[in-house]
VEXPA-630349 format. One record per residue: residue in three letters; z, y, x of N, C-alpha, C, O in turn. Coordinates in steps of 0.2 Angstrom, whole numbers, plus 5000, padded with zeros to 4 digits. Layout:
N
rest  n_zz  n_yy  n_xx  ca_zz  ca_yy  ca_xx  c_zz  c_yy  c_xx  o_zz  o_yy  o_xx
Ala  Z  Y  X  Z  Y  X  Z  Y  X  Z  Y  X $
...
END
This chain:
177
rest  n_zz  n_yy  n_xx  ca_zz  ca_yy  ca_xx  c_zz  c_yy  c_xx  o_zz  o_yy  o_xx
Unk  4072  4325  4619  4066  4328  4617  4066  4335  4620  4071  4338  4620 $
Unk  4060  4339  4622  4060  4346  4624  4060  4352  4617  4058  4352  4612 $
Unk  4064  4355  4620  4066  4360  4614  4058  4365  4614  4054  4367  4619 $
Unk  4057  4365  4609  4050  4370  4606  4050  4376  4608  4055  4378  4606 $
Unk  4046  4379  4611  4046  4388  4612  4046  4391  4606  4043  4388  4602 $
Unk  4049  4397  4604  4048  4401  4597  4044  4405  4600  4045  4408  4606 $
Unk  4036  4406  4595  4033  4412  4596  4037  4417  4593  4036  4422  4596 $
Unk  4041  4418  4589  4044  4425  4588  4049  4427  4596  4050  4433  4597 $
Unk  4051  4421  4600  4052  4425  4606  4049  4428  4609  4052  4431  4613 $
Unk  4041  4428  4608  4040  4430  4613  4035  4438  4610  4030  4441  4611 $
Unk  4038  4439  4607  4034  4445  4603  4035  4452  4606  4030  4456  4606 $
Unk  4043  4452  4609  4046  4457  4610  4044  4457  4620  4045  4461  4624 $
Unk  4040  4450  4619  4039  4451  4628  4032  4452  4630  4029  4450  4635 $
Unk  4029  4457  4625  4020  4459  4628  4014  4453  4626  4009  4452  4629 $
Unk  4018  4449  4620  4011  4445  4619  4007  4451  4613  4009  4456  4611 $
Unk  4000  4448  4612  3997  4452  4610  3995  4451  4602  3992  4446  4599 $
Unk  3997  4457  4599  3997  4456  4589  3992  4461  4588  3992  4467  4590 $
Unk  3987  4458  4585  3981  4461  4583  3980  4459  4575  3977  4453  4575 $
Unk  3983  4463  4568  3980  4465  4562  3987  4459  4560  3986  4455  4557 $
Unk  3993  4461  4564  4001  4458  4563  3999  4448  4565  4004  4444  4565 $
Unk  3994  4448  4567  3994  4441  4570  3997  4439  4578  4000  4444  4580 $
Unk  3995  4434  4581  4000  4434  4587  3991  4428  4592  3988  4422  4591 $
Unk  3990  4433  4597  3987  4428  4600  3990  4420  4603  3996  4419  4604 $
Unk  3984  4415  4603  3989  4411  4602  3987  4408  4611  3992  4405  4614 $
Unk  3981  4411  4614  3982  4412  4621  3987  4414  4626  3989  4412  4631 $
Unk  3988  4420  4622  3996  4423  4627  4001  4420  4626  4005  4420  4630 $
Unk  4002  4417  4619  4008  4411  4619  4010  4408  4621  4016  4407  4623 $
Unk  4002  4402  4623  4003  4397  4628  4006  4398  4635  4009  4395  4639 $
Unk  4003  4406  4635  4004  4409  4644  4011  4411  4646  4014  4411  4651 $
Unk  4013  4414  4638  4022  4417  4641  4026  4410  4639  4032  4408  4641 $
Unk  4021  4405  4635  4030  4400  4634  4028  4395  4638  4032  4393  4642 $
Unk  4023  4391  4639  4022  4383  4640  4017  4385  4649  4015  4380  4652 $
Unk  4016  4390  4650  4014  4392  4657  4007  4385  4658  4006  4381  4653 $
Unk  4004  4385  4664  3999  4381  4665  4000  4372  4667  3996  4368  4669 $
Unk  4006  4370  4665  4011  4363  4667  4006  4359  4660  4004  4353  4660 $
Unk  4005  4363  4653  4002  4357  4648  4007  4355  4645  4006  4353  4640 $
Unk  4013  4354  4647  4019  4349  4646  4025  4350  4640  4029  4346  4638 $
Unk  4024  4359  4639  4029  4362  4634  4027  4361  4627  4021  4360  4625 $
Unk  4033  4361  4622  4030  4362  4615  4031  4367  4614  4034  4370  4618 $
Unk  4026  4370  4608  4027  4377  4604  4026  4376  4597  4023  4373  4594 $
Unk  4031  4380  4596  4031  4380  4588  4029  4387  4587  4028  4391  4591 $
Unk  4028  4386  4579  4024  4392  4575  4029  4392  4570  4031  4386  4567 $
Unk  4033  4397  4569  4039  4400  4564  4034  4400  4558  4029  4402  4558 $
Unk  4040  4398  4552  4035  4399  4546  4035  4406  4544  4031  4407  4540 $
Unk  4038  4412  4547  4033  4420  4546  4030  4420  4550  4027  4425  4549 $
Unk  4027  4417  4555  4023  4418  4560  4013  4415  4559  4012  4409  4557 $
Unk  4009  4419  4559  4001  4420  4559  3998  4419  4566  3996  4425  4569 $
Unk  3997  4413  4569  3995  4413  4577  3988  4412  4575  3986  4409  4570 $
Unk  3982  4415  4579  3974  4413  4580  3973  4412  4587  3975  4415  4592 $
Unk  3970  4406  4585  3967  4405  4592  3960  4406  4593  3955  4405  4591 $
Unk  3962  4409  4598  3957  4414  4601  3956  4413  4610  3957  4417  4614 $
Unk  3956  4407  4610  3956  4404  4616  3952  4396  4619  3953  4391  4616 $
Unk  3948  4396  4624  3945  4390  4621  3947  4383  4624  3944  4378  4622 $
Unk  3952  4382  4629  3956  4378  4631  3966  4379  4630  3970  4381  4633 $
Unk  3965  4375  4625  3973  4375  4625  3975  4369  4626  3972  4364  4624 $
Unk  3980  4369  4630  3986  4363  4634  3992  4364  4633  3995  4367  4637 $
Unk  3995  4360  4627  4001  4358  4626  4005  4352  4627  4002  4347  4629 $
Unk  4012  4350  4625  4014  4344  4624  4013  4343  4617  4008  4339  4615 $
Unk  4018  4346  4614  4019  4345  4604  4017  4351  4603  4018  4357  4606 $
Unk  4013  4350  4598  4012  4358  4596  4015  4356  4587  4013  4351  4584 $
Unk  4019  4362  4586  4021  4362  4580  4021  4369  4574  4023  4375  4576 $
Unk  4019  4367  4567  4015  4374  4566  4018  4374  4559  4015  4372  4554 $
Unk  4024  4376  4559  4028  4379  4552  4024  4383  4549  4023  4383  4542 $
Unk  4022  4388  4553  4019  4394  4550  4011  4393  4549  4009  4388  4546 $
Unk  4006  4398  4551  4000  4398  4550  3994  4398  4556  3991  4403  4556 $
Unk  3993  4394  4559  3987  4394  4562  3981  4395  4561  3979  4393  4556 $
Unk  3977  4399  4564  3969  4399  4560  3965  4400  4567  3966  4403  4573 $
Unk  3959  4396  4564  3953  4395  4570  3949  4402  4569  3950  4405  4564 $
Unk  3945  4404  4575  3942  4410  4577  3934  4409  4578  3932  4405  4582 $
Unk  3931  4412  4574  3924  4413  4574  3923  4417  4579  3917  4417  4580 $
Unk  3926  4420  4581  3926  4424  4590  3925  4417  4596  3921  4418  4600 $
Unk  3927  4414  4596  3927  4409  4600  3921  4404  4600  3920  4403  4594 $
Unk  3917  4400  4606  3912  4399  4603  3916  4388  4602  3917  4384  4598 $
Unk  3917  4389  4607  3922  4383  4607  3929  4382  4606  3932  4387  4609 $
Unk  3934  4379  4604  3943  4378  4607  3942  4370  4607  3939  4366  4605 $
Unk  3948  4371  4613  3948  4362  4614  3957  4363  4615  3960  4367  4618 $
Unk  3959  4358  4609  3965  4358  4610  3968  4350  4612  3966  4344  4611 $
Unk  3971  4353  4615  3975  4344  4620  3979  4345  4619  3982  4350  4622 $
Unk  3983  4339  4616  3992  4337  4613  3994  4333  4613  3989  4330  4612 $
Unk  3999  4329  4615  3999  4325  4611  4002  4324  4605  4000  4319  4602 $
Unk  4005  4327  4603  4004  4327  4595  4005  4335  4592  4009  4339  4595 $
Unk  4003  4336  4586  4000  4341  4582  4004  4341  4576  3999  4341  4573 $
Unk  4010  4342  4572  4013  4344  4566  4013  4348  4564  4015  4354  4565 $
Unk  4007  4347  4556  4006  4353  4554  4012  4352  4546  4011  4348  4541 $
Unk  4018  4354  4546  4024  4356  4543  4019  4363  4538  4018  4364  4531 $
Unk  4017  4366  4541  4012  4374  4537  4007  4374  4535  4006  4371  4529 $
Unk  4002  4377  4537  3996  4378  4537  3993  4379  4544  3995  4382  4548 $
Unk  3987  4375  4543  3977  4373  4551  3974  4375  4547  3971  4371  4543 $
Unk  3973  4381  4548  3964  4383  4543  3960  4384  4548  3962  4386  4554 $
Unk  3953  4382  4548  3947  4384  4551  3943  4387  4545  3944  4385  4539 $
Unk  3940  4392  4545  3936  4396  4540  3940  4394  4532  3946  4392  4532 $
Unk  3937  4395  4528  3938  4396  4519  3933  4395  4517  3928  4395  4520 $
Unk  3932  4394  4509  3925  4391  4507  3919  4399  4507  3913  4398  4505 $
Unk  3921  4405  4507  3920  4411  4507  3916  4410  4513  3910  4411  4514 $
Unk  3922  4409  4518  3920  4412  4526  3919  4403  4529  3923  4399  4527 $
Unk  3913  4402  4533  3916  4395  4534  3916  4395  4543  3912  4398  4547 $
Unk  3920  4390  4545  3919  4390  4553  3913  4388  4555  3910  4383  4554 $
Unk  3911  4391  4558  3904  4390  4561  3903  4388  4569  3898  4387  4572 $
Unk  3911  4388  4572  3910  4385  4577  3914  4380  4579  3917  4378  4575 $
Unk  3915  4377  4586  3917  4370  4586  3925  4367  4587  3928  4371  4591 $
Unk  3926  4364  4586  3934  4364  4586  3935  4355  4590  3932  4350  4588 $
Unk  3939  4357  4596  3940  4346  4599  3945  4347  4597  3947  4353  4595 $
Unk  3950  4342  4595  3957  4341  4596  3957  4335  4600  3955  4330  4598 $
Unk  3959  4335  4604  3960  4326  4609  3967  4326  4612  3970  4330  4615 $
Unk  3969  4319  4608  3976  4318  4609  3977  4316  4618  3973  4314  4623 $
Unk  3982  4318  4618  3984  4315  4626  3986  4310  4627  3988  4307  4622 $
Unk  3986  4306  4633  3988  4299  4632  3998  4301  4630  4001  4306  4629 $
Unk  4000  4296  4630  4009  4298  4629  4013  4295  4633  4014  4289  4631 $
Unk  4016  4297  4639  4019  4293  4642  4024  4287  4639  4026  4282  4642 $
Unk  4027  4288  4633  4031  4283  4628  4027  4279  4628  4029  4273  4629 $
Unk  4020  4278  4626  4017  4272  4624  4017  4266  4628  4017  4265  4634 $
Unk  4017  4261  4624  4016  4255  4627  4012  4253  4634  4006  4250  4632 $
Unk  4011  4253  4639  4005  4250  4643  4002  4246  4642  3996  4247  4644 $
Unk  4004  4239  4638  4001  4233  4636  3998  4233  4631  3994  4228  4630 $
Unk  4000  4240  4625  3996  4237  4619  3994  4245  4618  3991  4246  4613 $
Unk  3994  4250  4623  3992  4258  4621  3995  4258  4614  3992  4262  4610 $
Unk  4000  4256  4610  4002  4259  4604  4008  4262  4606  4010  4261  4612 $
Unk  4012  4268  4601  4017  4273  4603  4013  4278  4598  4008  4277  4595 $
Unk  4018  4284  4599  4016  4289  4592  4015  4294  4597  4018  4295  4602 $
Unk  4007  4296  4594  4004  4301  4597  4000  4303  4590  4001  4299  4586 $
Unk  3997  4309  4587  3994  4310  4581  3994  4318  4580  3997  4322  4583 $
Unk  3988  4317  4575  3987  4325  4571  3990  4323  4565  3988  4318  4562 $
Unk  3997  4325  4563  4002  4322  4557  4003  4328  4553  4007  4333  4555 $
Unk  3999  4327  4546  4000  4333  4543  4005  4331  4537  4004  4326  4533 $
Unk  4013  4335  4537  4019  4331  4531  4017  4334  4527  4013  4339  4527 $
Unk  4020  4331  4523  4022  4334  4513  4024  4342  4515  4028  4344  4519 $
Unk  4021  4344  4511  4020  4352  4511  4014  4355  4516  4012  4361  4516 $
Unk  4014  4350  4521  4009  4354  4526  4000  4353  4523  3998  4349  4519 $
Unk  3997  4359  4526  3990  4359  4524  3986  4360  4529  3988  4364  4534 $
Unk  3980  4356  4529  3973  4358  4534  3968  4359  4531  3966  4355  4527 $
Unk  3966  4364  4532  3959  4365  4529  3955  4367  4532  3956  4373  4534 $
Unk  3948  4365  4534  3945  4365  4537  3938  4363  4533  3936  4359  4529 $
Unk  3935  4371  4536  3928  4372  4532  3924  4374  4536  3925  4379  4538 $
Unk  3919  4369  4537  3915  4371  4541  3905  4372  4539  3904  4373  4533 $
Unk  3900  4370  4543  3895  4374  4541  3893  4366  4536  3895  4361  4538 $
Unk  3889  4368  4532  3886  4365  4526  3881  4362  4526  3880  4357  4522 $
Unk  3875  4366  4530  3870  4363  4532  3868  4358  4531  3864  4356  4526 $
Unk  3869  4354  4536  3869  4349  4539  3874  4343  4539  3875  4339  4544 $
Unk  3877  4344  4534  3884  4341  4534  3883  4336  4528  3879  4337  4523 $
Unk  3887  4331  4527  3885  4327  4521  3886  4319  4521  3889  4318  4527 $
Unk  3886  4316  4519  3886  4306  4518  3880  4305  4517  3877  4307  4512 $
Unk  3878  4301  4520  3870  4295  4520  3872  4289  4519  3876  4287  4523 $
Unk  3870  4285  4514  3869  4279  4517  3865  4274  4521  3859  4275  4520 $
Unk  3867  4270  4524  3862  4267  4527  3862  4261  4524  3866  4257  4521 $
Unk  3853  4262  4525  3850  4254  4520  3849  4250  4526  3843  4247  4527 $
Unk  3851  4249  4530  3849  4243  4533  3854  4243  4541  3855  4247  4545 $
Unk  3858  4235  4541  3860  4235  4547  3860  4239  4555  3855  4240  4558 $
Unk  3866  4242  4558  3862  4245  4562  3868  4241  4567  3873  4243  4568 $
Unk  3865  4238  4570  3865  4233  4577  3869  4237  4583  3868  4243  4583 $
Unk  3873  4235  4588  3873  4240  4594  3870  4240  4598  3870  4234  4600 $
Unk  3867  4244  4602  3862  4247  4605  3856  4252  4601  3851  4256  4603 $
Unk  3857  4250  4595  3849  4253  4590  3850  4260  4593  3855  4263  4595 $
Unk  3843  4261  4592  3842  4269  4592  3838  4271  4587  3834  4276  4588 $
Unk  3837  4270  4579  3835  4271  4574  3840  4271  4569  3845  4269  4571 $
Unk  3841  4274  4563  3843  4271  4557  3838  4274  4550  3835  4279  4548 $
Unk  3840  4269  4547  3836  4271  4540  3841  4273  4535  3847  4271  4534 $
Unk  3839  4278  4532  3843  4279  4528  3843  4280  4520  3839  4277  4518 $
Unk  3846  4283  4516  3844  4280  4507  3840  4288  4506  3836  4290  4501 $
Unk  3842  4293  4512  3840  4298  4508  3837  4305  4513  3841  4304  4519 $
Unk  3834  4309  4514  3832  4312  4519  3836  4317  4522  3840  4319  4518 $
Unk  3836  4320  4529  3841  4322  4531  3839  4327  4537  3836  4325  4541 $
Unk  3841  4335  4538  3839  4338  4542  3842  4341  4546  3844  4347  4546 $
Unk  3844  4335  4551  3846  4333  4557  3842  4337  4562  3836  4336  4562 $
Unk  3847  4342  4568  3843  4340  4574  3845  4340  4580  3851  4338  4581 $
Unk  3843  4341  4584  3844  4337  4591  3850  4340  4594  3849  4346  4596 $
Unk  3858  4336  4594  3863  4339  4599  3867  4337  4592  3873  4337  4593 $
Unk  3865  4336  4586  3872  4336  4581  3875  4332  4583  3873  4330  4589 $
Unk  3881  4330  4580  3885  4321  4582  3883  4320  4575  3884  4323  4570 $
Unk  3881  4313  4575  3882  4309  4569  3888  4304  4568  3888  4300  4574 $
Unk  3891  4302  4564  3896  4297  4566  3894  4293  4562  3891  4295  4557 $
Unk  3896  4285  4561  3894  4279  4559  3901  4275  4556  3904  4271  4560 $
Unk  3902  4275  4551  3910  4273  4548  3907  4265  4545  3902  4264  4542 $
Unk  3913  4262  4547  3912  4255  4545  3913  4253  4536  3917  4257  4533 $
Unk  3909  4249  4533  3911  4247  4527  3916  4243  4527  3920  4245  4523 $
Unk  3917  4240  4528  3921  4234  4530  3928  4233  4537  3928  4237  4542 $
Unk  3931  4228  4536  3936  4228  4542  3932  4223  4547  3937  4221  4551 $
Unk  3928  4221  4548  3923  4217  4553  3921  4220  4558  3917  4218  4562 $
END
């Protein structure tokens, strides 16, 4: 397995601490360089923000404290897999994220060809936390009263809703069918 970069190595090397935080852009840049291919870990004293709108790693591993940036209008993070051991905050129920956060797993060279299974994941263990608080508006559970077929471009729903154009809606099954 690839040994993890310490952000605390890299502290003494001109990454950039703003209010005792550690950009999490310059991390990626002094340890895992533009290959995609490195891990990083986040020490449990360590407070990384991302402030960055593309990141590319291999494993990213977060002992310590990660937090999402209202500075940023997007981040897209690509891993293949995510170990939150610490804390993933995006906003607080005070302050809430108001902007957009991807996580897209990588394919895994380990994985199977035949069946795409193998470990790849956002795996948050015992003791780790995510919390992610985002805008309220518009956010919410509908049910749907009535079948929705694939191709429909409608849905009915039990209850009113103010939706607009560019949101994502997602559509979760009741059933295993």
């Amino acid at each position: 397995a690839e040994a993890a970069n310490s952000v605390s190595n890299l502290k003494t090397n001109n990454v950039a601490l703003k209010n005792g935080q550690l950009s999490f852009a310059e991390v990626v840049k002094a340890s895992a360089g533009e290959d995609g291919n490195k891990s990083i870990e986040i020490k449990p004293e360590e407070t990384v923000v991302l402030d960055s709108n593309n990141i590319n790693v291999g494993e990213l591993v977060i002992n310590g404290t990660l937090l999402c940036s209202n500075d940023v209008e997007q981040t897209v993070i690509r891993a293949k897999t995510i170990y939150v051991n610490g804390k993933f905050e995006c906003g607080s129920p005070e302050n809430r994220f108001n902007k957009k956060l991807l996580i897209l797993l990588k394919p895994n060279p380990a994985l199977d060809p035949k069946t795409n299974s193998g470990f790849r994941g956002l795996i948050v263990n015992r003791n780790g936390v995510l919390n992610l608080f985002g805008a309220t508006e518009r956010a919410g559970f509908h049910r749907i009263t009535q079948t929705v077929n694939p191709g429909a471009t409608s849905l009915t729903l039990s209850s009113a809703v103010n939706w607009k154009e560019g949101d994502d809606v997602v559509l979760a099954p009741t059933s295993y069918d």
